[in-house]
C-alpha positions in Angstrom: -52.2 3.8 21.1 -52.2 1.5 18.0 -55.7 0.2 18.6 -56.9 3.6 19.1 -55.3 5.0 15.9 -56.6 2.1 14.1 -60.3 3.2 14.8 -59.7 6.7 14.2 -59.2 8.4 17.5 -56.9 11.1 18.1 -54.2 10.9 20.5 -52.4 13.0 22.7 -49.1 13.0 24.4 -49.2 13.3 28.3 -47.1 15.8 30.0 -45.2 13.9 32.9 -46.9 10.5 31.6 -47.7 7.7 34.4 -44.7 5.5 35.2 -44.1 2.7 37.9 -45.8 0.7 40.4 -48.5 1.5 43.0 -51.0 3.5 40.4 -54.5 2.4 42.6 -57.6 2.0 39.5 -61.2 1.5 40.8 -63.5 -0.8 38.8 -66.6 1.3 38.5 -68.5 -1.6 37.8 -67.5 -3.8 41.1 -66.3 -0.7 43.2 -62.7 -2.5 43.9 -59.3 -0.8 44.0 -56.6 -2.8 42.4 -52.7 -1.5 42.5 -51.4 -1.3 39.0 -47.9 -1.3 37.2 -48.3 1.7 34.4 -45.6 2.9 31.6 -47.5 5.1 29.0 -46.4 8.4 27.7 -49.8 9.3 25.4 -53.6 8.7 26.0 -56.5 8.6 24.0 -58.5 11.7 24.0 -62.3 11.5 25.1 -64.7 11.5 22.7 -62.9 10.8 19.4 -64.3 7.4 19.3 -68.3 8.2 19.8 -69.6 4.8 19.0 -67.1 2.9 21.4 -68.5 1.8 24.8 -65.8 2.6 26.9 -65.3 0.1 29.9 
């Protein structure tokens, strides 16, 4: 959320957020799922950084 604010995206605040253990992510790139550990409340909305890559 710092990083994001500190390139001039906007955030938002999520309304249940994502909290705990067993959150599966896929890396597009490889096509592997990986379980995850997420705490975060607010995410970065799409689009307010148009020259960032996003990975």
């Amino acid at each position: 959320q710092l990083l994001a604010g500190a390139l001039g995206a906007e955030t938002f605040k999520l309304p249940f957020g994502h909290h705990g253990g067993n959150h599966p992510v896929r890396n597009l790139t490889t096509g592997t799922v990986e379980i995850t550990s997420q705490n975060h409340n607010y995410c970065v909305a799409e689009g307010s950084i148009p020259a960032a890559d996003l990975t």
